[in-house]
Structure formats: structure tokens, C-alpha cells
N, C-alpha and C positions, 0 to 999 in steps of 0.2 A: 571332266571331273577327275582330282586326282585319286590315283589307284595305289592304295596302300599296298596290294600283294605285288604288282609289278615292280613299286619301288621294290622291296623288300628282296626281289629277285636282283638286283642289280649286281654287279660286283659289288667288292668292299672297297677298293683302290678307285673307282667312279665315285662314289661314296664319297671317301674320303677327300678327290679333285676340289667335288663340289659346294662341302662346306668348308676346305682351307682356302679357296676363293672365295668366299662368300665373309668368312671370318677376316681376310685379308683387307678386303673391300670396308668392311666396316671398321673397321679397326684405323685407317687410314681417314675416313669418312670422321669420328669421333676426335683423333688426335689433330684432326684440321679444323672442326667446329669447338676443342680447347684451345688454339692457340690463341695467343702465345701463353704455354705454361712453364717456361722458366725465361733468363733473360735474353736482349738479344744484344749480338756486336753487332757494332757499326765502326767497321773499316774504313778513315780517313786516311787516303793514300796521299798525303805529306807529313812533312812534320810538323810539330806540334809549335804555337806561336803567331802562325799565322792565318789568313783571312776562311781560308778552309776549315780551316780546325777550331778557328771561335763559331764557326756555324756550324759547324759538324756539334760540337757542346751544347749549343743554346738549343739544337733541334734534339737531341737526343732526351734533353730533359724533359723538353715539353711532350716530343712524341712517347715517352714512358710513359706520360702521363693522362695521356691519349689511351695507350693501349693497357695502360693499368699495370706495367710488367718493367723491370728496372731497361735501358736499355746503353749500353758500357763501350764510351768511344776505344777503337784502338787504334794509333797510329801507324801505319807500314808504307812510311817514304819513302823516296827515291823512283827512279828512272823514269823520269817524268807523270810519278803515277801509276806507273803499270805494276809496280812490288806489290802493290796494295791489292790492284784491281785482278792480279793471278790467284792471287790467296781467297778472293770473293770466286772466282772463276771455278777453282779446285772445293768449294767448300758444298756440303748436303744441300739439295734444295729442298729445305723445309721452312723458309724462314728466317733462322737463329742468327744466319749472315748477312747483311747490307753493305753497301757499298756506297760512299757519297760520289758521286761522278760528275763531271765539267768535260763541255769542248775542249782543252788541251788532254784531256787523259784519252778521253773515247777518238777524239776525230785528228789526233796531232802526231803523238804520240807513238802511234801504230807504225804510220807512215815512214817515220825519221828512225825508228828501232826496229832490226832483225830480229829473225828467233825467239819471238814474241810467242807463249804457250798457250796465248789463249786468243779467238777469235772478236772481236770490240764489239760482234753486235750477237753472232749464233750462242753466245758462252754466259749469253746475261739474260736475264729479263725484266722488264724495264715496268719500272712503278711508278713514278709520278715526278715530276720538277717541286722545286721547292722556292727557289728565289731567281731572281732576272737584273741586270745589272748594265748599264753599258760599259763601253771601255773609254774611257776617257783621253784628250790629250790636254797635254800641262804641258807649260813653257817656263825656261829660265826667267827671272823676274826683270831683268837685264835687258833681255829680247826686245829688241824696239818696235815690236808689237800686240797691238789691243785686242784684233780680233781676230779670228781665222782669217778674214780676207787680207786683214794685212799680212796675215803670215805666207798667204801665196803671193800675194803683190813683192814681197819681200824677199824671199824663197828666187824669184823669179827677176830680180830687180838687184838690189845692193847687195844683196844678200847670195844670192848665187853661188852655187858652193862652199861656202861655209856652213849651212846647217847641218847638226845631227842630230838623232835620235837613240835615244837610250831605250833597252826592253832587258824582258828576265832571260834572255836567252834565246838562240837561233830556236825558232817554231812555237815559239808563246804567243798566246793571243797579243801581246805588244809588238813582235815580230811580225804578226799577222796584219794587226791592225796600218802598223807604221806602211806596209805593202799594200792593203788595200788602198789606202788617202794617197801615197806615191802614186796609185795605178788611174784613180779618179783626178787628181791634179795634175801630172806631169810633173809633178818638184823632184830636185834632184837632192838625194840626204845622203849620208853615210851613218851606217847602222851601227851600233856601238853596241853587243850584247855584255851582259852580265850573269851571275851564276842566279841571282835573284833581283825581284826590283828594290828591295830593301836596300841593295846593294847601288843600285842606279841611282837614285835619288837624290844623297849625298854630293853626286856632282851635275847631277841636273841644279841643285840650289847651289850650288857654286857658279858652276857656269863655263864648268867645262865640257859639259855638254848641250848642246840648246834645249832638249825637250825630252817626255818620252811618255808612252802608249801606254796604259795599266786598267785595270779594271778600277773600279770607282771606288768599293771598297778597302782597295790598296793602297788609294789617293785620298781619299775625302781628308784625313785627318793633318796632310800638306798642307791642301786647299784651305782648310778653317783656320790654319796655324800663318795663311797670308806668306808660306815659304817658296809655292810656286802660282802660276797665275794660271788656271782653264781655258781653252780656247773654245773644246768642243767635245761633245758626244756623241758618241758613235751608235744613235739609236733611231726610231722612227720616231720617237717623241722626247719632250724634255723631259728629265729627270727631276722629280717632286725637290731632289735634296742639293740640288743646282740650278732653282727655275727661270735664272736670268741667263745661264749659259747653252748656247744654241745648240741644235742638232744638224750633223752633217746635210741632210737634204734644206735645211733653212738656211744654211752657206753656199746652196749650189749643188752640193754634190751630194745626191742623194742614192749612190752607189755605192758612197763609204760607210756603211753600217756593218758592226759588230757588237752582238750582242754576248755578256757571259752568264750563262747560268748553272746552276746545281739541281742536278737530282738525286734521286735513290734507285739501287739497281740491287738484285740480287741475283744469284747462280742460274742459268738456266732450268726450262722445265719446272718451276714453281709453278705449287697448285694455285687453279683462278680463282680461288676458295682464300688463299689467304694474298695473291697479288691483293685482290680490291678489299680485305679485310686494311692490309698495308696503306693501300690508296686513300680511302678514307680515315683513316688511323691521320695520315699525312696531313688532310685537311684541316683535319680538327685540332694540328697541331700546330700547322702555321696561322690559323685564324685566331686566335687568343689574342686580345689587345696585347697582352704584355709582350708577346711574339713578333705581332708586327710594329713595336715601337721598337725591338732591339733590333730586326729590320731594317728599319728608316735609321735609325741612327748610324747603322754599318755603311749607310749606301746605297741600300739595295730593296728591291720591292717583292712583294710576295708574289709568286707565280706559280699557279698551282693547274695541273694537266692531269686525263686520266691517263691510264696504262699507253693506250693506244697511239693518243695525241703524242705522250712523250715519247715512244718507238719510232714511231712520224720523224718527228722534231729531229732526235738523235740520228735519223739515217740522212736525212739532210744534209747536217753539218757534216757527221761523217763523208760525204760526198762533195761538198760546196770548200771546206777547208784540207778536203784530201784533196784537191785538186790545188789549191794555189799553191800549195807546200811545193807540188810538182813543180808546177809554174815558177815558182819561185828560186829553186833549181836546187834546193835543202837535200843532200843526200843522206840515207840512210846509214845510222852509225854503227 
């Protein structure tokens, strides 16, 4: 039974410990059961124009609306991502900062760049996937081939060193990709980077380059435009929005898969009071018909994970594409 005279005997400073603890506590407790109560950024770490940053947009509106609270992209490009993703790293964990994240920022990135301020997995934490995509290859229209097998028959046959391949740059999932299908077939290519695939394209449709490795929603709009030709995707299944264009294990090689997706991450040590408040926020924001038709239309499919799954998912990759970069022999810039 409590003893009013004993309290009363207490110190004032024990006293005081234990209702500024207890006022602490609740105080934290209360402004976690209001969030979100003003807006929140969402840090797209490139620039603005591209495949990143139309989804970073489309999600922001919808998940505002989800969570009933305005929520206001900002962009901070550059070095593969990581401008953006230090500024998420250094920012409160309460919330108010997000982070849109991809296997080139988390699992590429790190690798290839010194001096790096922030750790890719201890410095975040991780709230859910949001879209899933493969990476596709596209050929010159030129290429006197129909399917992936002829492009190995060909590759391997007349063709024999003369093929290249175009990507966004040494350590992009195009660089990646174009290494993995090198590693599963034995073709022999010469790697042609560029500063973006925006940049590559141009002479992929010309036909100074024979082909090159992009994520789908980087391509699809080539593809429908009839300026370059599909060969394959780099997933365990077809793609709803290419369903005549095969996947690498239906060609054979079903070790050439590369998959790209997006998530949401925020600063480390976020309370699990608003991670899964976020997580389901996430849900209900990628499930809106309107949502996943501007989805389907980009390319790319809804892909939705808890907290956990996507922690999972992210050290994978971190581990599976920090390894081939090695392999690959890419040294740190």
C-alpha cells in the first residue's frame, strides 16, 4: 500500500527525478500518438525529371493523404545518392525526415565512394518497399537479332567482339546488370558508360552502341515508341507491362536476375510507434487504384514489405551487390 508519509519524507531532487521522468515519458508517448502533426520531407536523393523523382511525387501526394498531413518532396542529388541520403542520416528521428532509397544508393554507392558520413544500414531505419521493377535489356533495332538466344548465338558467332553495351555509369544497376548476363553467358562486350542512361539511349537508337541494361521505367517509354527492341528481363517472372518479353531463367540463365526497387527509410532509432504508423501509412498509399495505375503505367509494380522484410531485403543486396562491384574490380573513388 502506498505510504503517503514516507513519500513525503523523500528528498525533493528524488522528487523531482521522478516526475521529470515520468513527464518525459509521457510527453514523448503523446507527441508520438499525434504524429504526424505538421508536414513531413521526403528527400529524393537525385534530381528532379527523372524516374526517381516522378515517384517520389506521385507517392508523396498519395501518402499525405494517407496520413492526412501535407508531405513536400525535396530534392538533394548528386554522388550517387548519398547528398541526399547524409542529410536523412544527420536529420531527428522523429519522423518529419524520409528518405526514398534504391539498390544503387544503399548497396552501390557505399562501395565505390570514400569518406562516406554515414553508415548504409546502422544510420537508417528501414520502413517499407514501395515499388519492384526489373532491369531490362534493349537492343539496337539494327542488331540482327530477335531474341536473347540469338543474341548469344551471335555474341558468340559473327558477332564476336563487336558487341557493346551502354549503362548510366561505372556501378549502376546497368553496369551491374550488363556483369551479371556477361557472368551467366560468357559473351564478351565492351562497357560503354555514360554520366546517365538518358544519355545512352541516343546512341543505343542510333547504333553506335548495340544495346544497354536500364531499369524498366527508364526504358518502357523507348520500348512503346518502337525505338529500341526488348530482349529480356532480369526477373523471376514476366513483367505484366512486357508480357511477351521473356525472363532470364526462361532463356537459360536463370542466375541473371536483377531486380530494382524503392523504398522509404528514415534516420536511425525511430520510434516503432511511428516506423509502423509510416508502414501502414505506405500501404494505404500505394493501394489506391489511382496509385497503382500510375504504377503500371511507369513500369513498375507495387511491392509492398513490413519494417522487418525490407531490413532483410536491404542487407541482402547490400551484401550480394557489394560483392560483385568487388568482383568486378570498380575501385573506390
Amino acid at each position: 500500500m502506498f505510504n503517503l508519509k514516507k513519500f513525503i519524507k523523500f528528498p525533493a531532487i528524488v522528487i523531482g527525478v521522478v516526475f521529470s521522468h515520468f513527464f518525459f515519458i509521457s510527453f514523448n508517448v503523446l507527441a508520438q500518438s499525434e504524429y504526424p502533426s505538421k508536414p513531413i520531407k521526403l528527400i529524393v536523393p537525385y534530381a528532379t525529371g527523372g524516374v526517381s523523382d516522378t515517384i517520389g511525387r506521385v507517392l508523396a501526394q498519395s501518402l499525405g493523404n494517407a496520413l492526412k498531413q501535407a508531405v513536400v518532396v525535396e530534392n538533394r542529388g548528386g554522388a550517387g545518392g548519398t547528398i541526399g541520403a547524409a542529410v536523412v542520416a544527420k536529420a531527428n528521428a522523429d519522423g518529419y525526415t524520409l528518405l526514398l532509397t534504391s539498390p544503387p544508393m544503399i548497396a552501390v554507392a557505399p562501395v565505390l565512394l570514400k569518406d562516406l558520413t554515414y553508415h548504409n544500414e546502422d544510420d537508417f531505419t528501414a520502413i517499407g518497399t514501395i515499388i519492384v521493377t526489373p532491369n531490362i535489356l534493349v537492343v539496337n533495332n539494327n542488331l540482327p537479332v530477335k531474341t536473347f538466344e540469338d543474341l548469344v548465338a551471335y555474341g558468340k558467332g559473327s558477332g564476336k567482339n563487336n558487341l557493346s553495351f551502354a549503362s548510366a555509369g561505372p556501378g549502376s544497376t546497368g553496369h551491374l546488370s550488363g556483369q551479371i548476363l556477361l557472368n551467366a553467358t560468357g559473351l564478351n562486350m565492351v562497357h560503354v558508360p555514360y554520366k546517365s542512361s538518358g544519355q545512352a539511349f541516343p546512341d543505343v537508337i542510333s547504333g553506335q552502341v548495340s544495346m544497354v541494361f536500364d531499369s524498366l521505367p527508364s526504358t518502357i517509354g523507348f520500348i512503346r515508341g518502337g525505338l529500341v527492341r526488348p530482349l529480356l528481363v532480369m526477373s523471376e517472372k514476366r513483367t505484366p507491362a512486357l508480357p511477351d518479353v521473356k525472363t532470364a531463367k526462361e532463356a537459360g540463365f536463370p542466375s541473371a536476375t536483377m531486380n530494382f526497387w524503392m523504398g522509404i527509410e528514415a534516420p536511425a532509432k525511430l520510434p516503432k510507434e511511428i516506423v509502423y504508423r509510416l508502414n501502414l501509412a505506405l500501404k494505404e498509399a500505394m493501394n489506391t487504384p489511382e496509385m497503382r495505375k500510375q504504377i503500371e503505367t511507369l513500369g513498375a509494380e507495387v511491392y509492398l514489405t513490413t519494417p522487418d522484410e525490407f531490413k532483410a531485403l536491404r542487407h541482402a543486396d547490400i551484401e550480394k551487390y557489394g560483392k560483385l562491384v568487388k568482383e568486378m574490380g570498380l575501385k573506390p573513388l
